[in-house]
C-alpha positions as CSV (number, residue, x, y, z in Angstrom):
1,X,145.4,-174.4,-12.1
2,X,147.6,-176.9,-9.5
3,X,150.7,-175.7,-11.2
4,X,149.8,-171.7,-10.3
5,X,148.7,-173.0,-7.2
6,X,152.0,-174.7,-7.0
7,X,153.8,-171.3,-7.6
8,X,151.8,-169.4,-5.3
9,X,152.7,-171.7,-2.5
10,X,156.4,-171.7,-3.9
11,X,156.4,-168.0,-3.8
12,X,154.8,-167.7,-0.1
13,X,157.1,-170.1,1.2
14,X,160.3,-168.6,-0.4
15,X,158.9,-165.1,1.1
16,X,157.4,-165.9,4.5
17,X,160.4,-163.8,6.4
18,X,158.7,-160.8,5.1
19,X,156.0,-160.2,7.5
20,X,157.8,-161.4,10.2
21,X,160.4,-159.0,9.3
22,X,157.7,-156.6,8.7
23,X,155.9,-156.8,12.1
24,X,159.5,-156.9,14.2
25,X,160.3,-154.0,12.2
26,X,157.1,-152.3,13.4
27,X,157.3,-153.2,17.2
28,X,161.0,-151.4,17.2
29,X,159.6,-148.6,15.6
30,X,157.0,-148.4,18.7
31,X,159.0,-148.9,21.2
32,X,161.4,-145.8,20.3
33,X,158.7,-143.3,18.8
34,X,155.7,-143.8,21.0
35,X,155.6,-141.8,23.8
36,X,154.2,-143.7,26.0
37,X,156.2,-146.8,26.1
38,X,159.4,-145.0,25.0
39,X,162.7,-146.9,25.6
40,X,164.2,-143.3,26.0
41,X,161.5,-142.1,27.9
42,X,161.8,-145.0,30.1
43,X,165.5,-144.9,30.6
44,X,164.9,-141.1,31.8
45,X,162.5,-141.9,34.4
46,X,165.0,-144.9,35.7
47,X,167.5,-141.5,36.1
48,X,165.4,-139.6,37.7
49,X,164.4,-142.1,40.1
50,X,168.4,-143.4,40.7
51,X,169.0,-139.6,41.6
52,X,165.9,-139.6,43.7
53,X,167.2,-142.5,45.6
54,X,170.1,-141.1,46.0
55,X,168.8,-137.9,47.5
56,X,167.2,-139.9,50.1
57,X,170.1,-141.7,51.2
58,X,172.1,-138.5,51.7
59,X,169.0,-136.4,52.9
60,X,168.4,-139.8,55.9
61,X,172.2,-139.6,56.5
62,X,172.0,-136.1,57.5
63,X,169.2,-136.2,59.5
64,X,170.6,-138.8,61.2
65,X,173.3,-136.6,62.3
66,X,171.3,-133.7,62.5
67,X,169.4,-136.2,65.0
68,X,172.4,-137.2,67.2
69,X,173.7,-134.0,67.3
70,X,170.6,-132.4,69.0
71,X,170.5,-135.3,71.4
72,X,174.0,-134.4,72.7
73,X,173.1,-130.7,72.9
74,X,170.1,-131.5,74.7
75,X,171.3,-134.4,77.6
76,X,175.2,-132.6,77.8
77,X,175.9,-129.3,79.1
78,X,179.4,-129.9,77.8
79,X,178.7,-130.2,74.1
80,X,176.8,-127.4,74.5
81,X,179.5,-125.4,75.7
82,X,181.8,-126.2,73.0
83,X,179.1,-125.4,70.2
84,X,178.6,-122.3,71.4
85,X,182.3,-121.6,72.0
86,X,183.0,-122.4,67.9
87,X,179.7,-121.4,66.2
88,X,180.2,-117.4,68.4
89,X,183.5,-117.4,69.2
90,X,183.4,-117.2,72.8
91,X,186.3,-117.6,75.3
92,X,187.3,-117.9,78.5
93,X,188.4,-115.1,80.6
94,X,191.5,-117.0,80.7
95,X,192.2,-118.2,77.1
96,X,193.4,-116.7,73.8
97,X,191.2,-118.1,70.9
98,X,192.7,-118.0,67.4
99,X,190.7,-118.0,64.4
100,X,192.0,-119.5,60.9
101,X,189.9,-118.6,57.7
């Protein structure tokens, strides 16, 4: 009996890698087929949210301008003027206006 005991504890100890091979074999397989804690999945949403952020940073920039330029249209008569001379393509009485396209 102590010798098959003796090759049972042999045998365990030559093979203990397996279930650790085993069980790290099985957490890989989760993380990429589960669809909840997908590493793909995952690395989507970190997209999505990069081109989010991005969206915002051009979306404040814009306003931002949008912002300034309604200010100088708003305290100037000048800047007026001149939008209203580009956007329409008004002119003096006294001027010649060219337009390039």
């Amino acid at each position: 009996m102590t010798k098959r005991l003796k090759r049972a504890s042999f045998w365990i100890r030559r093979r203990s890698h397996i279930p650790l091979i085993l069980i790290g074999g099985l957490m890989i397989a989760v993380l990429f087929f589960d669809e909840d804690t997908s590493i793909s999945l995952n690395m989507a949403y970190d997209r999505q949210i990069y081109r989010l952020k991005e969206e915002i940073k051009q979306n404040r920039d814009s306003a931002a301008y949008y912002r300034s330029q309604r200010e100088a249209l708003v305290t100037g008569t000048h800047d007026l003027e001149h939008l209203a001379r580009e956007q329409y393509h008004m002119q003096r009485p006294t001027e010649d206006v060219f337009i390039l396209k």
